[in-house]
C-alpha positions as CSV (number, residue, x, y, z in Angstrom):
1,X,185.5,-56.7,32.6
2,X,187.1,-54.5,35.4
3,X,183.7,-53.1,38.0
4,X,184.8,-50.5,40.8
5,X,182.2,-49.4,43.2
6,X,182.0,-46.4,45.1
7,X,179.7,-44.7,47.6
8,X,178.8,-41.1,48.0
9,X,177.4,-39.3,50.6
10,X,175.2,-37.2,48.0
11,X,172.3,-38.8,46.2
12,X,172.0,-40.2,43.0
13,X,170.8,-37.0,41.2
14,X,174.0,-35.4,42.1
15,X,176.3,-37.7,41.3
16,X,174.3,-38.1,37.8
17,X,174.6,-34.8,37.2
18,X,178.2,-34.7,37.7
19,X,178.6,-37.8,35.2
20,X,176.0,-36.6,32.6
21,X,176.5,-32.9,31.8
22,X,179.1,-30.7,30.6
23,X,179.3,-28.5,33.5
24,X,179.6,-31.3,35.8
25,X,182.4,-33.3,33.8
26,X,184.3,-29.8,33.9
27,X,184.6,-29.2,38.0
28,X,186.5,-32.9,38.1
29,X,187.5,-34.1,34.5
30,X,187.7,-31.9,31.6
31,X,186.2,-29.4,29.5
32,X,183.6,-31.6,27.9
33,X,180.9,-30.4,25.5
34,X,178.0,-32.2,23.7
35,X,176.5,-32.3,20.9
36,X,174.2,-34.7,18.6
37,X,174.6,-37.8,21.7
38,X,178.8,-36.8,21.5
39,X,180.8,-35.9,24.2
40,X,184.1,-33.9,22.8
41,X,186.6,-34.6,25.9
42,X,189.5,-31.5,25.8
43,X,191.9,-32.4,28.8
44,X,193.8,-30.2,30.4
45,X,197.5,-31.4,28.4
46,X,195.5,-30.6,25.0
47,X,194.4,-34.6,24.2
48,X,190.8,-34.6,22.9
49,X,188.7,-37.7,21.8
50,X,184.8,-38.3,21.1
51,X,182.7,-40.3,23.2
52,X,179.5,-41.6,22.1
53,X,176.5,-41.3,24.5
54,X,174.8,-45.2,24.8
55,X,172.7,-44.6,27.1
56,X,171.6,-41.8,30.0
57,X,168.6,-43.1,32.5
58,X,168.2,-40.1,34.5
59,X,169.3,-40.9,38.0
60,X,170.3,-44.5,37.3
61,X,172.2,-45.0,34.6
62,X,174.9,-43.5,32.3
63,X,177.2,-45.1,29.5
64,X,179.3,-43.9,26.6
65,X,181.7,-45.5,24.1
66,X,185.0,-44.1,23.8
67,X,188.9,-44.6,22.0
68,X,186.8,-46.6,19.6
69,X,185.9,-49.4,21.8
70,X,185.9,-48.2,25.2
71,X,182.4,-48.9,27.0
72,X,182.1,-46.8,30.6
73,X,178.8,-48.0,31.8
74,X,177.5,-46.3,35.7
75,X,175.1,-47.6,37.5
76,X,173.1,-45.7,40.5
77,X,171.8,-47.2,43.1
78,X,170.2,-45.0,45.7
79,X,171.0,-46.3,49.6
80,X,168.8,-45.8,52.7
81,X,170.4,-42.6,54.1
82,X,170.4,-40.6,50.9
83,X,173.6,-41.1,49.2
84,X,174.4,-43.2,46.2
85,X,176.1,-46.8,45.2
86,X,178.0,-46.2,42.2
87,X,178.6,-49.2,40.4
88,X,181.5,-49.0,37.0
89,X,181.6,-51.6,34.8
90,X,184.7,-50.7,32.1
91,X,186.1,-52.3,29.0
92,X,189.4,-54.3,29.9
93,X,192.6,-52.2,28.8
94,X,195.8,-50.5,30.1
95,X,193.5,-47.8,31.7
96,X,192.8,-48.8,34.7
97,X,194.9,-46.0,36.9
98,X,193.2,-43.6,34.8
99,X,189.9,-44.8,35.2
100,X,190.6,-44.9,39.1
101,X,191.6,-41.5,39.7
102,X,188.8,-40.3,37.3
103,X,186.5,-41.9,40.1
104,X,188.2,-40.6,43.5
105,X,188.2,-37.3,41.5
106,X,184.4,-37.3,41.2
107,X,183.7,-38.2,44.6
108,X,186.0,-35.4,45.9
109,X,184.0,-33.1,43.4
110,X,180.1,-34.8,44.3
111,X,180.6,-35.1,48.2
112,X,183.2,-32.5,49.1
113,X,183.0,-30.1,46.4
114,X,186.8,-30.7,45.8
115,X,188.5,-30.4,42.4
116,X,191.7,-32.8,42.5
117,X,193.2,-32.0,39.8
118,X,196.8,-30.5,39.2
119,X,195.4,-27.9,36.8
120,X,199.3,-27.9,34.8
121,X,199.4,-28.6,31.4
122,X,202.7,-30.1,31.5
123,X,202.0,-32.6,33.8
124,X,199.0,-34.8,32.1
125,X,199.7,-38.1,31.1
126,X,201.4,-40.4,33.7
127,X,200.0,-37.8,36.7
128,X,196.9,-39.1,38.2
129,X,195.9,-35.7,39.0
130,X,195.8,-34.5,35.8
């Protein structure tokens, strides 16, 4: 099972938020409502799929189930200046590049307040800035 690690400069609650709630998922992601423990992912090329909420401990912990088998679990670890250890632990696949430049994306979005993304519907899949 693929882990990547990550540190941000902001603290855990930030970097939860941006993982746990619509309005964060949308400034580095997608447009990504909830409902009834569901996440309805609409990217930005028009794919959509469900994710199923496993588990959300505020400030430490996030996970979901997607593409039917697809377990994104995070993992917060608060460090001694005030930022945050991300820890992702993913389901093995071909998604790895994606899963990647989902990651930078929310640090640039967390830390910087930068959104990565190339914002053209035309270029989605194959462009990690999509």
């Amino acid at each position: 099972m693929p882990t990547w690690k990550l540190h941000f400069k902001s603290g855990p609650s930030d970097v939860y938020r941006a993982l746990s709630t619509p309005g964060g998922r949308s400034r580095y992601w997608a447009d990504a409502p909830e409902t009834d423990g569901t996440i309805h992912f609409a990217f930005p090329a028009g794919h959509t799929t469900d994710a199923r909420i496993e588990e959300a401990i505020q400030d430490r912990r996030y996970r979901f189930t997607w593409y039917t088998d697809r377990t994104l679990t995070f993992d917060l670890t608060p460090d001694d200046t005030g930022g945050t250890d991300l820890t992702v632990t993913g389901s093995t696949g071909p998604h790895l590049a994606g899963d990647i430049s989902v990651l930078l994306r929310l640090k640039a979005w967390v830390d910087f307040g930068v959104d990565l993304r190339n914002h053209d519907g035309t270029r989605g899949a194959g462009y990690l800035d999509s």
